[in-house]
N, C-alpha and C positions, 0 to 999 in steps of 0.2 A: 526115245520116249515119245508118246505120242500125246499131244496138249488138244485142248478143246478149247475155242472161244468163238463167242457169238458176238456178230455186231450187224449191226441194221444196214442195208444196204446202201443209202445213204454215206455212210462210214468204209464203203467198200474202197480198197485203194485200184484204179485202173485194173494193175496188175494181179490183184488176188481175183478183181471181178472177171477178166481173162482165164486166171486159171481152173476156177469154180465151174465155167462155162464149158471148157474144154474138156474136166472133167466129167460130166454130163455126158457130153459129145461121146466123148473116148467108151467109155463104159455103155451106155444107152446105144450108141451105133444108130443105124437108119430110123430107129424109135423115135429117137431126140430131134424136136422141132424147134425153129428159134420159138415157135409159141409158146412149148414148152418151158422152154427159159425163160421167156418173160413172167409166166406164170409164177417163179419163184423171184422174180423181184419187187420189190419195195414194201416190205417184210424185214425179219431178221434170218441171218444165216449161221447158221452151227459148221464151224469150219474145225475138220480134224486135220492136222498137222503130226508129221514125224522131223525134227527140224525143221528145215525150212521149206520144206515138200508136203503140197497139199495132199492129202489121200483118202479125206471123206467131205461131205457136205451137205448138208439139208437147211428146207428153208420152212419158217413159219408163215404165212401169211397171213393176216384177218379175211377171215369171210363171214356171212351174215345164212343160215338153217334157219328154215322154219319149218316146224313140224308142232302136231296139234295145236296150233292157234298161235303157238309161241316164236317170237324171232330171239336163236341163241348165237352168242358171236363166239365162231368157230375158229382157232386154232390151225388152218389149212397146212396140214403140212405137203412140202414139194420137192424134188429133188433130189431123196433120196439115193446117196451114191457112195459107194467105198472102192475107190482101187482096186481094179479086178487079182494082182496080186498081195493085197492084203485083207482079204476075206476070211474071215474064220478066226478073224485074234481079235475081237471085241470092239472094233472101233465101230460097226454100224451100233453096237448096243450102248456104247457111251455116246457118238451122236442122239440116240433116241433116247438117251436118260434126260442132255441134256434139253431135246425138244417135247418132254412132258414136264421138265420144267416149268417150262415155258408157258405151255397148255393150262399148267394149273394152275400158277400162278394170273394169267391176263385174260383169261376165255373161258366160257361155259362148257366146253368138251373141246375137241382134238379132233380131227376128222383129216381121212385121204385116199387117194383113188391105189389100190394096192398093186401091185406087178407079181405075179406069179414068184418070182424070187423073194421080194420082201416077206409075202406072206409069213412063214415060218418066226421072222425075227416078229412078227407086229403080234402074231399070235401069243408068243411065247412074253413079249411085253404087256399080254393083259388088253390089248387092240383088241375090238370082236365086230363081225362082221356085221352091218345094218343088216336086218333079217325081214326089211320089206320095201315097196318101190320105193325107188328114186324120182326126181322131179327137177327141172334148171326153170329157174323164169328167163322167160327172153324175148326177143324183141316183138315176138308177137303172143305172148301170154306165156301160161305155164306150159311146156313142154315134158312128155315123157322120156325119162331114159333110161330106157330097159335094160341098154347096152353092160350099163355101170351095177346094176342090180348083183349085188352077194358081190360084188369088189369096192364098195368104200366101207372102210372099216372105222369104228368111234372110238376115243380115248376118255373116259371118265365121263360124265355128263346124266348115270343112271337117273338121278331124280329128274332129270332134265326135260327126259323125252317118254315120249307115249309111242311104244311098240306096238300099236295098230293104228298110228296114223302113219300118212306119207310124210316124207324126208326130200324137202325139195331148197335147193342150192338158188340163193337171192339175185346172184351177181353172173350175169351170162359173161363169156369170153371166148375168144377166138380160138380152134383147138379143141383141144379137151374141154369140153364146158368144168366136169367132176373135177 
């Protein structure tokens, strides 16, 4: 049977934060950067288990959007990953039940940089794709990134945001800025 619990990374034991990581590694293949892992920690992680065998994972992090005038604290979610052989039995959709939990309970919207494979699941959970530029502040002002444009997708946050203004990310980092 497969259980879901979330605990802040903080709370992570050595050995589960090892296995979270590898998982990552295993599934993502040459994708996965240690930046990328850093990028999902000191957040909370939604760890799917089958006994005592890890087999999905996702992480929240807080992050800070601004868009039309407004700074809303976003929900980041990272890490998304299931077990290459347990795809298709519902666990990335109970991971992401339980990370709009999340979302909705502590954050203004939900927000993440999609992978051609999630897509399908974020669509089908009500996820929609920002439908205009993207923006990273950074060390030397706002920067554009085109790259990410029509791949980060919003979770809830409608009254939130103004669909003709830009959508640009507070907090620059190493790696994937999105």
């Amino acid at each position: 049977m497969v259980t879901v619990r979330t605990v802040h990374t903080a709370e992570l034991d050595p050995a589960t934060r090892r296995a979270a990581r590898d998982l990552l590694f295993e599934v993502f293949g040459a994708e996965m950067t240690e930046e990328d892992w850093a990028h999902c920690l000191g957040g909370l992680h939604v760890l799917a288990r089958d006994g005592a065998e890890l087999i999905g994972h996702a992480a929240v992090v807080q992050r800070r959007l601004s868009n039309g005038g407004r700074i809303l604290r976003a929900g980041y979610v990272e890490g998304v990953v299931v077990r290459a052989d347990r795809r298709r039995r519902g666990v990335g959709g109970l991971l992401m039940a339980e990370v709009e939990r999340i979302v909705r309970a502590a954050h203004d919207l939900g927000a993440l940089g999609a992978s051609e494979e999630g897509v399908p699941l974020y669509l089908a959970r009500d996820w929609r794709p920002w439908p205009g530029p993207t923006w990273a502040l950074g060390p030397q002002g706002r920067v554009r990134t085109a790259e990410e444009d029509g791949g980060i997708y919003l979770f809830g946050g409608e009254g939130e945001l103004d669909l003709s203004a830009d959508l640009t990310v507070l907090e620059w980092r190493e790696g994937d800025v999105w």
